[in-house]
Each structure stands twice: as C-alpha cells, then as structure tokens.
DSSP file (Angstrom, degrees, kcal/mol; ACC not computed):
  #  RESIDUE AA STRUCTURE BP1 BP2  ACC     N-H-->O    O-->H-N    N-H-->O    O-->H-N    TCO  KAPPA ALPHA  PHI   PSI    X-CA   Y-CA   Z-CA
    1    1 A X              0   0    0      0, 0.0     2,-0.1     0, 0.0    55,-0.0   0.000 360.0 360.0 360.0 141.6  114.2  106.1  105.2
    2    2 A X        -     0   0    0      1,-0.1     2,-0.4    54,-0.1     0, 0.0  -0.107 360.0-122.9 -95.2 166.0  110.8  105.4  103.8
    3    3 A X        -     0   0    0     -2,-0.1     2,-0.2     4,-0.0    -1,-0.1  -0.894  25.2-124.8-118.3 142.8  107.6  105.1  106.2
    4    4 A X    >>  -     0   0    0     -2,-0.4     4,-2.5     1,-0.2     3,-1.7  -0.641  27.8-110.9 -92.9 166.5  106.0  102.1  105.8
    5    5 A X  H 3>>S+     0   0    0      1,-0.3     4,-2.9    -2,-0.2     5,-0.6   0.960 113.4  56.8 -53.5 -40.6  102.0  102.8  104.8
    6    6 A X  H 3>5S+     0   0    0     34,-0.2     4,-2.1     1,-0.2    -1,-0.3   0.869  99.6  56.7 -67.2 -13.7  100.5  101.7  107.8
    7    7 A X  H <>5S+     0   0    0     -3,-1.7     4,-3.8     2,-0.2    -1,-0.2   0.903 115.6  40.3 -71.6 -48.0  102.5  104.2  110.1
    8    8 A X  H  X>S+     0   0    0     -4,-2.5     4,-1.8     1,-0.2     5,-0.5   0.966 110.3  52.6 -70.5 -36.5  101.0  107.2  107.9
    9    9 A X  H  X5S+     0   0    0     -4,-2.9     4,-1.3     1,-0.2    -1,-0.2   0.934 113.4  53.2 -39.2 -42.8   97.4  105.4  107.8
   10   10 A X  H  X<S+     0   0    0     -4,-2.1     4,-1.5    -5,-0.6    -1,-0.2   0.972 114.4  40.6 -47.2 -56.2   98.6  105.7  111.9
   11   11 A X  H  X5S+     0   0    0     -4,-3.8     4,-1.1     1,-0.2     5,-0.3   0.894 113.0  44.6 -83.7 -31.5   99.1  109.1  111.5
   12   12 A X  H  X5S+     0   0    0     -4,-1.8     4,-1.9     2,-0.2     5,-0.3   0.841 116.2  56.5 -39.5 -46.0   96.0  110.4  109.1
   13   13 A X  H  X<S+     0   0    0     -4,-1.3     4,-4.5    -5,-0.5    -2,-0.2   0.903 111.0  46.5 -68.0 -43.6   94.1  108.0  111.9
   14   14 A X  H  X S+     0   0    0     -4,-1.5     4,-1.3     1,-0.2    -2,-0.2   0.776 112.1  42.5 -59.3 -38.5   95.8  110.4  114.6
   15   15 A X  H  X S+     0   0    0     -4,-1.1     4,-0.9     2,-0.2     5,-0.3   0.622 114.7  54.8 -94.2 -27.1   95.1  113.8  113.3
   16   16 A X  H >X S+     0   0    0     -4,-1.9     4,-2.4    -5,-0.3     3,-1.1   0.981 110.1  43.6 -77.6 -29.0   91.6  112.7  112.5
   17   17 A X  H 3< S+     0   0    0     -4,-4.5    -2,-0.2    -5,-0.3    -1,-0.2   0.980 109.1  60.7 -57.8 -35.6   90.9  111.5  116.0
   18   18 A X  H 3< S+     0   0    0     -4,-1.3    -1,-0.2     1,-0.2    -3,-0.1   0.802 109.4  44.7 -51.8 -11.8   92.7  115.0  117.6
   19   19 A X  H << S-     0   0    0     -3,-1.1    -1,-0.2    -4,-0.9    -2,-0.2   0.703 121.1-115.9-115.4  -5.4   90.1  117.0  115.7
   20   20 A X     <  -     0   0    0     -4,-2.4     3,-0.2    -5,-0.3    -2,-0.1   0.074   6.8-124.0  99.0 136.7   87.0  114.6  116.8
   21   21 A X        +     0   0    0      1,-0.2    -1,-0.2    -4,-0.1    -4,-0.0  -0.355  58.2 130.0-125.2  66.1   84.7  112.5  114.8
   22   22 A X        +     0   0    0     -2,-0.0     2,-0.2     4,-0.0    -1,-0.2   0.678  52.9  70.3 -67.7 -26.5   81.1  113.7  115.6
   23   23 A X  S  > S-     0   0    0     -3,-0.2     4,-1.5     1,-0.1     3,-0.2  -0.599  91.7-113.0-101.3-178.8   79.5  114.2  112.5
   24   24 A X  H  > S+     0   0    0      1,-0.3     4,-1.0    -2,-0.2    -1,-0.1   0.408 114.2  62.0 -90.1   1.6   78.5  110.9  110.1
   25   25 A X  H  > S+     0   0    0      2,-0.1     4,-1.2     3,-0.1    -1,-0.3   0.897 106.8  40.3-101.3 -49.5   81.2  112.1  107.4
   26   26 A X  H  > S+     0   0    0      2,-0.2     4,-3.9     1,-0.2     5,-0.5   0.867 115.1  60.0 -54.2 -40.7   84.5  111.8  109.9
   27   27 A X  H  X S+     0   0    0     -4,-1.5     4,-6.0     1,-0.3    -1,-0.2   0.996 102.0  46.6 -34.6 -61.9   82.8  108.6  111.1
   28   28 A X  H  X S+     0   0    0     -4,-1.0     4,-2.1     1,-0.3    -1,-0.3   0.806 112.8  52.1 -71.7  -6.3   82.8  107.0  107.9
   29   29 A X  H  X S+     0   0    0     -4,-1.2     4,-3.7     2,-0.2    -1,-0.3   0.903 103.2  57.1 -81.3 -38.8   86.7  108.0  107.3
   30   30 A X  H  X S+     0   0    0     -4,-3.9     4,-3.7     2,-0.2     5,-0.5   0.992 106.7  48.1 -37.5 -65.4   87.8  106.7  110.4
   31   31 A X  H  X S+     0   0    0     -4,-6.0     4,-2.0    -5,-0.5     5,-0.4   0.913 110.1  52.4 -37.1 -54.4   86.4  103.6  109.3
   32   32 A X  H >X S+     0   0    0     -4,-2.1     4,-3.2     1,-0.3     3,-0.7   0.943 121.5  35.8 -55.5 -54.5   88.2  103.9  105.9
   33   33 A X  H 3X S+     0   0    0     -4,-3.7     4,-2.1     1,-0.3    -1,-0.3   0.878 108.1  53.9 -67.8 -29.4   91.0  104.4  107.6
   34   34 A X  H 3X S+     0   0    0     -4,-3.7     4,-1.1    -3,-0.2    -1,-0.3   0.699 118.2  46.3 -81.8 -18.2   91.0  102.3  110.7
   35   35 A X  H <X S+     0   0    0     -4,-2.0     4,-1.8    -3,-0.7     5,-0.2   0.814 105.4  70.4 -91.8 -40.0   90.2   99.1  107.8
   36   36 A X  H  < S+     0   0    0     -4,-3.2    -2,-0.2    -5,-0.4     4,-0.2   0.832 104.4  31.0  -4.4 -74.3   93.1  100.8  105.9
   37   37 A X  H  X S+     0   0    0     -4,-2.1     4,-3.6     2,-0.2     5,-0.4   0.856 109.9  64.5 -93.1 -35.8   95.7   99.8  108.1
   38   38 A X  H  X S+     0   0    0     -4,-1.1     4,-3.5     2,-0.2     5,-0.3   0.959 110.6  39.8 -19.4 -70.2   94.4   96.7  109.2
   39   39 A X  H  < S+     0   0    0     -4,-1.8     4,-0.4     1,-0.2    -1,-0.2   0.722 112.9  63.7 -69.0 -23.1   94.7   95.5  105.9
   40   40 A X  H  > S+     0   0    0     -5,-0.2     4,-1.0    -4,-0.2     5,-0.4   0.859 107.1  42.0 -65.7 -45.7   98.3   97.5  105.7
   41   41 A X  H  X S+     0   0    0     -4,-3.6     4,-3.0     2,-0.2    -2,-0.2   0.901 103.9  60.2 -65.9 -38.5   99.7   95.6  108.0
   42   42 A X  H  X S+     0   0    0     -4,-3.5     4,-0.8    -5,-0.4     5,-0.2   0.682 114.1  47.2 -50.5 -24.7   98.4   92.2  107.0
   43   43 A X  H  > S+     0   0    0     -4,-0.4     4,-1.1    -5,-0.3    -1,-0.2   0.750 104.4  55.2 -87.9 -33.1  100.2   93.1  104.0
   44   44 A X  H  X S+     0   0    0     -4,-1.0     4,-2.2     1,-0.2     5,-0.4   0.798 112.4  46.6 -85.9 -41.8  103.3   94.3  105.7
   45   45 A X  H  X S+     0   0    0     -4,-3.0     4,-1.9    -5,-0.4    -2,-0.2   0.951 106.1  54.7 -71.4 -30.7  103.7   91.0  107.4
   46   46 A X  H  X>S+     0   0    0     -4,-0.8     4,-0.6     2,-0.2     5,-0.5   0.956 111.1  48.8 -75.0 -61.8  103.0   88.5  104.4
   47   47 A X  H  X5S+     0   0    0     -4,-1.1     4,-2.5     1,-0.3     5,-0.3   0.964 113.5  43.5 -85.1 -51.3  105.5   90.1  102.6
   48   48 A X  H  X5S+     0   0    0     -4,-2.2     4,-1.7     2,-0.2     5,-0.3   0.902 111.5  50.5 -20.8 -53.4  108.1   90.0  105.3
   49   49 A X  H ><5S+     0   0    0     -4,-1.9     3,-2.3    -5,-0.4    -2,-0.2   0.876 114.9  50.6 -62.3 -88.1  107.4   86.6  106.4
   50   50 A X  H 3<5S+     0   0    0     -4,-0.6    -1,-0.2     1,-0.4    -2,-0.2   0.685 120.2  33.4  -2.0 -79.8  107.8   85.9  102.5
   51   51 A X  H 3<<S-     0   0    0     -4,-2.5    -1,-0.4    -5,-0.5    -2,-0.3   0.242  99.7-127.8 -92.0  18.2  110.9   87.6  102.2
   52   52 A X  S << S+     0   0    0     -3,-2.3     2,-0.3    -4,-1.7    -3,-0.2   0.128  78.7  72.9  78.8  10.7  112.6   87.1  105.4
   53   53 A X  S    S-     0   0    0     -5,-0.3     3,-0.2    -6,-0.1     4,-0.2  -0.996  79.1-110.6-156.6 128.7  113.4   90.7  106.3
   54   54 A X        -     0   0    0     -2,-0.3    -9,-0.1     1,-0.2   -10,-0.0  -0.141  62.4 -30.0 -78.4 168.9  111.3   93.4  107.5
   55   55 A X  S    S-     0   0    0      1,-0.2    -1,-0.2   -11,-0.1     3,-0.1   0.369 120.9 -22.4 -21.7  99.7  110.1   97.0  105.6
   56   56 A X  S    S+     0   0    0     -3,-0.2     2,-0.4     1,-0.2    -1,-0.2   0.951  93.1 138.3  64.8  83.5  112.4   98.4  103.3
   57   57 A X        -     0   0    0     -4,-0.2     2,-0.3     0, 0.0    -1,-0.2  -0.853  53.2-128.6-148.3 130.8  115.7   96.6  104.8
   58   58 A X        -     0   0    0     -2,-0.4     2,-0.2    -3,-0.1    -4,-0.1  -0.692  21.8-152.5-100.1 140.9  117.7   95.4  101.7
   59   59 A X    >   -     0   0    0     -2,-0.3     3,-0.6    -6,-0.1     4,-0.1  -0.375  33.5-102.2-147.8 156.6  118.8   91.6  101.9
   60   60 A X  T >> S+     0   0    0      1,-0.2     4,-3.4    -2,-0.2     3,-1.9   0.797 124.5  54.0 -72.1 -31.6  121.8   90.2  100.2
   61   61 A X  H 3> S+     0   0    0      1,-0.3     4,-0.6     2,-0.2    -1,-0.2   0.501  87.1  75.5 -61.7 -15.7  119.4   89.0   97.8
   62   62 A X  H <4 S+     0   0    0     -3,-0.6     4,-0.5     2,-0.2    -1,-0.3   0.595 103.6  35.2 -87.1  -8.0  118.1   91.9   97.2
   63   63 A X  H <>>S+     0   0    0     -3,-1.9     4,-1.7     2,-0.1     5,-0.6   0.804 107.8  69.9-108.2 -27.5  121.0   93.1   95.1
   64   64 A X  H  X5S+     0   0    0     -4,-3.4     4,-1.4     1,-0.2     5,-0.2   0.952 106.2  35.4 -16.2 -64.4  121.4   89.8   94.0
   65   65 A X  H  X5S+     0   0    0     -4,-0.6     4,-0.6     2,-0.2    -1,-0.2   0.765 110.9  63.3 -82.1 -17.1  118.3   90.1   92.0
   66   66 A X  H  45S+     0   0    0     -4,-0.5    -2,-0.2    -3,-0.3    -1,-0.1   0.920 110.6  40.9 -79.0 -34.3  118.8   93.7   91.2
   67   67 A X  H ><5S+     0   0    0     -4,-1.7     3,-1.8     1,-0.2     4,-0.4   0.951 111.3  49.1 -34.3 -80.5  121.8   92.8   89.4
   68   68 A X  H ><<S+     0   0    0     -4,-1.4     3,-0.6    -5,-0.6    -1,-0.2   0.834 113.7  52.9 -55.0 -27.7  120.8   89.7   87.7
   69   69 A X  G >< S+     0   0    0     -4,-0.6     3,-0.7    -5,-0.2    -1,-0.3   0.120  83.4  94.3 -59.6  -5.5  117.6   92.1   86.6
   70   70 A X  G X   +     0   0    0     -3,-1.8     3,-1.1     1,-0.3     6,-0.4   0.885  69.7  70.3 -94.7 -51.3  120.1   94.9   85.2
   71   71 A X  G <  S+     0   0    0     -3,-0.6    -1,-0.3    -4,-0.4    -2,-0.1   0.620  90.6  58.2 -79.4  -8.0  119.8   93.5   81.7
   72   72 A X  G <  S+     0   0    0     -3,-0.7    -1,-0.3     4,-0.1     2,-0.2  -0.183  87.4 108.0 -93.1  31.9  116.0   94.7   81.4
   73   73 A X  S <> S-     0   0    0     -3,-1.1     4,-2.0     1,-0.2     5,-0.1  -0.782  78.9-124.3-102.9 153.9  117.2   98.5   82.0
   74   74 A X  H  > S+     0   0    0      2,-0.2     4,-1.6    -2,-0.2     5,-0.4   0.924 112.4  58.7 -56.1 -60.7  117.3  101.2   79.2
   75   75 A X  H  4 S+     0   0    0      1,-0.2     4,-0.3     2,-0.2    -1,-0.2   0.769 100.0  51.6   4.7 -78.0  120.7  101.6   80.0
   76   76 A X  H >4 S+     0   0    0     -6,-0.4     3,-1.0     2,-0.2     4,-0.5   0.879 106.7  53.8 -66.9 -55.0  121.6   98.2   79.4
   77   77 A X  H >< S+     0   0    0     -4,-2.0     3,-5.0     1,-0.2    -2,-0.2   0.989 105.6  54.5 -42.6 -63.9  120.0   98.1   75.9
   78   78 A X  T 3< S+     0   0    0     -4,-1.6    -1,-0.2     1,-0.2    -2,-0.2   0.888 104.6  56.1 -25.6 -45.3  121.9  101.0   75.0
   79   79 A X  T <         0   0    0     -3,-1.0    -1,-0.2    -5,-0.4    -2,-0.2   0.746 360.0 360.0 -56.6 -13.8  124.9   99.1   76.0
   80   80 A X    <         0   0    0     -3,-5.0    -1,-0.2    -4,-0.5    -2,-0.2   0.483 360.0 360.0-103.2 360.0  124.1   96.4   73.7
C-alpha cells in the first residue's frame, strides 16, 4: 500500500524535529515542510471529496474508466 504524501511530509517533519531545529537553516525547513503538508492535505481532501473515496482506495469506477481508457495503451494499438 502506497503512503499518502502528507504522512511522509509527517515523517521528514518527525526526524527533523528529533534532531532539533536551533540553527536558522533547520528553521527554514521546518517551515518548508510544516507548509508542505498543510497544503498536502488540502489536497488529499479535495480530491477525495471529489472522488468519493479516500487515498488510493479503488472505486468501482475506477476500473470503469481504466477500461474504457484501455484503447489509448500501446498495447491496444498493437492490437489494432
């Protein structure tokens, strides 16, 4: 099963706080990260809510559309 980003942006966020952010270069990567996942998450929800089913959970629809989609594979040219 795949991680969704904002759990490793969680964990990169984890290991940087275990080692301590006192000088001004760790600072500014916390930030990067801690705005990271904010914006990872915002993201993770929109597209749920959008698609009705949460991180990497396959929907009946999802093969639905892989299917119907099939005919744009190299594959499928080959077949043709």
């Amino acid at each position: 099963m795949r991680i969704p980003p904002s759990e490793r942006t969680s964990q990169q966020l984890g290991e940087l706080l275990s080692h301590g952010v006192a000088d001004g270069d760790a600072r500014v990567e916390l930030l990067k990260l801690a705005v990271r996942r904010i914006v990872e998450e915002a993201l993770e929800a929109e597209v749920a809510e959008v698609l009705g089913r949460e991180h990497y959970v396959h929907g009946a629809s999802s093969k639905a559309i892989r299917e119907e989609l099939d005919w744009l594979t190299p594959s499928a040219f080959a077949r043709r």
